[in-house]
C-alpha positions as CSV (number, residue, x, y, z in Angstrom):
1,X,68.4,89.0,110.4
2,X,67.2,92.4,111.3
3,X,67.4,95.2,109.2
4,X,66.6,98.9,110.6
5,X,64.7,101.6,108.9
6,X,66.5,104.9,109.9
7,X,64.9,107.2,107.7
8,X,62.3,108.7,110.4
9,X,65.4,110.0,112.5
10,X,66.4,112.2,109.2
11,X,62.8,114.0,109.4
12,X,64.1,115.3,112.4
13,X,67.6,116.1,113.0
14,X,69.8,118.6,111.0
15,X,73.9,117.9,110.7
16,X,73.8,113.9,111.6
17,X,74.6,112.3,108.0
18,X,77.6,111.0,108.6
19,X,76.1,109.3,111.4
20,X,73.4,107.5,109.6
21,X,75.9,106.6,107.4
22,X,77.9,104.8,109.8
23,X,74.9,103.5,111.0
24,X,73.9,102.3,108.1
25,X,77.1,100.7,107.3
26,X,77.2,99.2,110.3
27,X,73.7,97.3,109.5
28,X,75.1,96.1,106.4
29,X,76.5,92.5,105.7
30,X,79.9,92.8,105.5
31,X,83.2,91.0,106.5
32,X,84.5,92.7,108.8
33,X,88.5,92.3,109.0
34,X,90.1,91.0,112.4
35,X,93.5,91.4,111.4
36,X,95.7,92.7,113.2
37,X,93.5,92.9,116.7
38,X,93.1,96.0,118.3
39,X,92.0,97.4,121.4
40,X,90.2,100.9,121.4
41,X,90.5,102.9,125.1
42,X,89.7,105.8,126.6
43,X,91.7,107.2,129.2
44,X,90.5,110.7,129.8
45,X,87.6,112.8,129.2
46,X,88.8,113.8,126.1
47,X,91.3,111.0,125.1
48,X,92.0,108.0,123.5
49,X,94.7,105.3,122.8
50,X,94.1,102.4,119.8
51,X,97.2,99.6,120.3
52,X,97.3,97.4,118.0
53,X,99.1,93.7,118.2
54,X,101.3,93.9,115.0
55,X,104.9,91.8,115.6
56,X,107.2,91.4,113.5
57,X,107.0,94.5,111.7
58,X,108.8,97.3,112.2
59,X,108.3,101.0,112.7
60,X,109.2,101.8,109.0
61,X,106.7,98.8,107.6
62,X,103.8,100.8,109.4
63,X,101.8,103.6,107.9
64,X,99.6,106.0,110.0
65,X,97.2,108.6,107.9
66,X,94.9,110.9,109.4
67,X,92.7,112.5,106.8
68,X,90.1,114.4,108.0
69,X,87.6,112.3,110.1
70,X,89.5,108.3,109.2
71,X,92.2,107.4,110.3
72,X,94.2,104.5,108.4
73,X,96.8,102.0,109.2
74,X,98.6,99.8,106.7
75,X,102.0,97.6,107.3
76,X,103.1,96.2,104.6
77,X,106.4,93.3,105.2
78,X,109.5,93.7,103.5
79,X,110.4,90.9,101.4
80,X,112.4,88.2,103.7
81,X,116.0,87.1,101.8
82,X,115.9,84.0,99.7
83,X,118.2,82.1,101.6
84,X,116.1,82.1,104.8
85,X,114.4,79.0,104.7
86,X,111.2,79.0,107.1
87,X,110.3,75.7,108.5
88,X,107.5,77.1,110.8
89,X,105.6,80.5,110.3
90,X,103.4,81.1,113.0
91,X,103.8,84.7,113.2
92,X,101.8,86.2,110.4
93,X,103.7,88.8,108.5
94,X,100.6,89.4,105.9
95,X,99.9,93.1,104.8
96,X,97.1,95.0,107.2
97,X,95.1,97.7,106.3
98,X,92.6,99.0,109.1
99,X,90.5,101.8,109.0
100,X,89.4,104.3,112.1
101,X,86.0,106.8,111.6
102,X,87.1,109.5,114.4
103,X,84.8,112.2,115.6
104,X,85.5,116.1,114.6
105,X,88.1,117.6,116.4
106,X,90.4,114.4,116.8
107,X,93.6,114.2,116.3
108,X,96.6,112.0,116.6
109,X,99.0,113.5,119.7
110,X,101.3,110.3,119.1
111,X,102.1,106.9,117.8
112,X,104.5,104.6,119.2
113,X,105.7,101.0,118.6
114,X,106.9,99.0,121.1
115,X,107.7,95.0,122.1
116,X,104.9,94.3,119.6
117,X,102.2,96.7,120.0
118,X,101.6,100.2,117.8
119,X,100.0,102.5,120.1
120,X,98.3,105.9,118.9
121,X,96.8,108.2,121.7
122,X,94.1,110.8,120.1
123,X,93.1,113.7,121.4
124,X,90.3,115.7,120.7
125,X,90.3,119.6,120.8
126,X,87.6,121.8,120.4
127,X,88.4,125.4,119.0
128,X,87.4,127.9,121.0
129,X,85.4,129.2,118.3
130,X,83.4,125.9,118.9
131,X,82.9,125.9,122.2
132,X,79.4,126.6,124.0
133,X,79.3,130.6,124.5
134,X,76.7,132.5,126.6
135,X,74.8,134.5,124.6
136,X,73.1,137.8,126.6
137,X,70.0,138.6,125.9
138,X,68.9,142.4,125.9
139,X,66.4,143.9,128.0
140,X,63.5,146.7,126.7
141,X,66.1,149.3,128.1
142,X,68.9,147.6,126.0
143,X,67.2,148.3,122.7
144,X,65.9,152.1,123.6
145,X,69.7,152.6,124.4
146,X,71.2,151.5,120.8
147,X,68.0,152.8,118.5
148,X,69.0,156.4,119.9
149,X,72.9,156.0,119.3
150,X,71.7,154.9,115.6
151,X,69.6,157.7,115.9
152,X,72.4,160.1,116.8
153,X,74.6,158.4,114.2
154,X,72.0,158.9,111.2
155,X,71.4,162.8,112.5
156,X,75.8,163.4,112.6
157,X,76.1,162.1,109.3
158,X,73.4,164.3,107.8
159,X,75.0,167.2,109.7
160,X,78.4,166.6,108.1
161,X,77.1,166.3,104.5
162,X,75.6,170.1,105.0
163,X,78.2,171.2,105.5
164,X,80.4,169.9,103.1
């Protein structure tokens, strides 16, 4: 087995712990859970559909949270009546619990259940406030222009306490 030492990346980037963190959990040894499968796929620049296999449960035995950056899905069965007597189960009905890391800025747009599969498109949406902005940059003229307005500023308001 391989293990990976990350810890020169952190020297030199600023903002990217949570992604050595998933990283790091990724290198770790652990079971991962198959259950129910999934298929993760994006359709659009910007979005994103999970569907998930989960029959034989309904709409109100599933359980979609988005907190923050995870996204979790849990079904848990309602109890089946005693006098149904199974003679076959080959349709597992155990409880699921599957967990989704999304990026900043996603978001569930909708969730849907249908012959069998639970899909959930995301979306994700910058703010504005985000969003790359040009930023000019000020010329020698620029700067000559707003040291005399602060200039004219500082003499008005030493005019107007004279006077008063």
């Amino acid at each position: 087995m391989r293990t990976f030492d990350i810890s020169p990346l952190y020297r030199s980037t600023v903002g990217f712990d949570r992604l050595f963190d998933m990283l790091d959990q990724a290198t770790r040894v652990e079971p991962m859970t198959n259950w129910p499968p999934y298929n993760i796929e994006k359709s659009g620049d910007d979005q994103y559909r999970i569907t998930m296999a989960v029959a034989g449960f309904s709409p109100d035995e599933i359980e979609l949270t988005q907190h923050e950056n995870t996204l979790l899905v849990t079904g848990n069965k309602h109890v089946e009546p005693e006098e149904t007597q199974v003679l076959h189960r080959g349709i597992a009905t155990r409880a699921f619990k599957q967990t989704f890391s999304l990026a900043d800025h996603v978001k569930v747009t909708r969730a849907s259940l249908d012959n069998g599969l639970l899909r959930v498109d995301l979306k994700r949406e910058v703010p504005e406030a985000l969003k790359p902005r040009r930023i000019e940059i000020a010329t020698g003229a620029g700067r000559k222009a707003v040291a005399q307005d602060n200039a004219k500023q500082i003499e008005h308001e030493s005019d107007a306490s004279r006077a008063a």
